[in-house]
N, C-alpha and C positions, 0 to 999 in steps of 0.2 A: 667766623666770617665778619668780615669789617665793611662797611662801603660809607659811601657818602648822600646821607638821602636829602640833603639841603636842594637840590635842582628838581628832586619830585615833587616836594614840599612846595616849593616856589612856583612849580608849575601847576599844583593843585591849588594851591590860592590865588593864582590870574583865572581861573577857572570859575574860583567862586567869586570872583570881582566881575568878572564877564558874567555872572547869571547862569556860565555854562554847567546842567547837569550832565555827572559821570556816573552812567548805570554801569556796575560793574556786575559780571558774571564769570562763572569758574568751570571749564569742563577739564576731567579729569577719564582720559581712553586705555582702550584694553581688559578693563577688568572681563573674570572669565568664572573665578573661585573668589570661595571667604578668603581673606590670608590678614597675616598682621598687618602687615602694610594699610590693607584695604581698613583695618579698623582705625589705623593713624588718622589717616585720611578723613575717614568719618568724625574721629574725635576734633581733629582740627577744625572744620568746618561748622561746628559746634560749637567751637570755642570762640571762633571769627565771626559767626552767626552769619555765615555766607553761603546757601544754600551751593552741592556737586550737582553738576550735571556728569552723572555716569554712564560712559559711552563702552555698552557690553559688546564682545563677540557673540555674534549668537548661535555660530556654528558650536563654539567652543565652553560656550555656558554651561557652568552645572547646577542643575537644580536647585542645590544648595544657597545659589546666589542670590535667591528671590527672595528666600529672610535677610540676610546680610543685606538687600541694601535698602530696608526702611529707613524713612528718613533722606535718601534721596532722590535724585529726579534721572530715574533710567533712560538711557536714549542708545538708538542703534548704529554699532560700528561696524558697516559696511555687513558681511558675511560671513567670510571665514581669516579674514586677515590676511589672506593667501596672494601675492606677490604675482601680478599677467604679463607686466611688462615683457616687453623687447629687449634686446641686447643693447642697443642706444638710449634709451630710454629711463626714465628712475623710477622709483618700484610704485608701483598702482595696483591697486586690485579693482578699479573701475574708472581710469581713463583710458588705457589701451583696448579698441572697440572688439568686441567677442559676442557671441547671438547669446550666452544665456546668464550675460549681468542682469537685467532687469528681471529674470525668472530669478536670480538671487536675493536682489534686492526685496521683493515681492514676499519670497520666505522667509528671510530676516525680519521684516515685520509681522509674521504671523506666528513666528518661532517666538519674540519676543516678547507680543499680544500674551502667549499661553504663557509664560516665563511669569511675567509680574501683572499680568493684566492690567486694568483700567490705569495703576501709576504708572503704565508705559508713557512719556511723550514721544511723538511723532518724530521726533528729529533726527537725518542721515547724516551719519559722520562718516566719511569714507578715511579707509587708512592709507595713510602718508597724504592725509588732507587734498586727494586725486582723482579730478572727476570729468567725465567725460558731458558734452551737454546731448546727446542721446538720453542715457542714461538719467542725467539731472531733468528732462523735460517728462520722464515715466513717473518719478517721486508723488506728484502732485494726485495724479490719479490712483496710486496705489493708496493711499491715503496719510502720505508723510506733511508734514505740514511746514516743515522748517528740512533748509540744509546749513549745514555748517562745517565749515574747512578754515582755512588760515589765510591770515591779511588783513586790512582793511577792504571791504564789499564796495562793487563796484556798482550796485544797486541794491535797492530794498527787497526786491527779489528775483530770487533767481529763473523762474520761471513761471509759469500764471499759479496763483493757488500757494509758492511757493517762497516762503521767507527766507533771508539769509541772515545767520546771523554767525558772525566768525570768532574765531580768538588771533591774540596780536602777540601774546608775548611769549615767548616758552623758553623756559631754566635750563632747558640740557643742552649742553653742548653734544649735537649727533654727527658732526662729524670726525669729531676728537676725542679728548677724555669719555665721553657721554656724563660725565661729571657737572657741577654747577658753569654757566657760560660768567666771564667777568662779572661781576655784580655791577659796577659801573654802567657797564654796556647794557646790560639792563636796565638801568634807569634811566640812561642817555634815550636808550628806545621807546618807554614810555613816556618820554619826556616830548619825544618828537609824535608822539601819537597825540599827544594832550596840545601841542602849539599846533599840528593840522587840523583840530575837531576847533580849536577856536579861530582858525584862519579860515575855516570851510573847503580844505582841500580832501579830507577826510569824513565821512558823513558823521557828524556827531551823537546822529539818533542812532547806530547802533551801539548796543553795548562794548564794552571795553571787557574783551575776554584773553583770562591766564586759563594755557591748556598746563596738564603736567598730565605727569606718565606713575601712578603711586608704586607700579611695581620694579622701577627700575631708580628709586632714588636712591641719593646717596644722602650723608645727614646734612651735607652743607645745600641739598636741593630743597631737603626740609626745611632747613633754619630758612633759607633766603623767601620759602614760598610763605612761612608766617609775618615773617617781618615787612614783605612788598604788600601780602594783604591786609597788615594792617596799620601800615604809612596811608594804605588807598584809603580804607573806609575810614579813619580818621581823619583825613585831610577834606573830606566830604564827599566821596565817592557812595553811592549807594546799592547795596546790594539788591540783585537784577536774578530774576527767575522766569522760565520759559513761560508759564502762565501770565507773565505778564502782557507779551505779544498780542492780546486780543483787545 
């Protein structure tokens, strides 16, 4: 893999010329089982010194998974990963409205309570980042404390009680290859995330988060996700953990 990180680099230093800090955080969705992959993932993280936020299935969890993933920061993905949509529509497991998401959502967090207990954090990740505001306004009282989907947040939170905190950049190309997307084009997009957080068109206070997927990579998804996160955190990006939110 080749690319050109001179326009990150230069976008990270107006960044530190402007004062502006880049909290950076990492969610990593799907996991279900131990697997190689999953221990890459760990080791990388390790070596980047950039804390996972591991977004489990919880229909799909197996036991097993609750030693595998010491050392990170478990968070809940939706239910069962299971696809509600309409025929018009793109695949949700909790925007297309149904009476008994929120009785899902509810066991999802208590499924995952008993999974890892107390290092559970509170945060809903719904799959294909699709969320209905029914459903987002129930989180707060179940006792979720953060949601998070993709884009830049169009506020601090999403509902009362309720944190947003999202990721912006993702490696796969899912419509195509499912392979690495242009590496260029990746850094073109962080590039334009970093000149809106310092123009104010983008809220700067939320973290600047990479999702990846560790059971679906390829080795140039790997290569590309060492080398972006560690252009970031050298360029003076700082590594950003859900615990810090309080």
């Amino acid at each position: 893999m080749t690319c050109d990180w001179t326009p990150l680099r230069d976008a990270l230093a107006q960044c530190r010329r402007d004062g502006l800090a880049i909290p950076l955080w990492w969610r990593d969705d799907d996991a279900v089982a131990p697997t190689k992959a999953l221990e890459q993932l760990q080791a990388l993280a390790g070596e980047l010194g950039l804390p996972i936020h591991l977004a489990i299935i919880p229909a799909q969890a197996q036991e097993s998974l609750a030693e595998a993933v010491h050392g990170m920061i478990p968070v809940v993905h939706g239910w069962a990963h299971q696809d509600h949509s309409n025929p018009s529509e793109k695949k949700n497991e909790f925007q297309t409205p149904r009476p008994d998401a929120t009785g899902e959502t509810a066991l999802a967090l208590r499924g995952m309570c008993d999974l890892v207990g107390a290092r559970l954090c509170p945060m809903f990740v719904p799959p294909w980042n699709r969320i209905n505001s029914d459903v987002t306004q129930a989180l707060a009282p179940q006792g979720y404390s953060t949601l998070s989907t993709f884009g830049p947040r169009a506020a601090a939170h999403a509902a009362p009680g309720l944190v947003q905190i999202n990721t912006h950049i993702d490696p796969i190309w899912w419509k195509g290859s499912r392979d690495l997307i242009d590496p260029d084009a990746l850094i073109a997009q962080t590039v334009d995330h970093l000149t809106a957080r310092r123009r104010g068109t983008e809220d700067a206070r939320e973290p600047l988060g990479l999702l990846t997927h560790h059971l679906v990579h390829t080795p140039a998804i790997w290569s590309f996700t060492r080398a972006f996160l560690h252009e970031m955190l050298s360029g003076g990006a700082t590594p950003w953990a859900m615990e810090n939110t309080e």
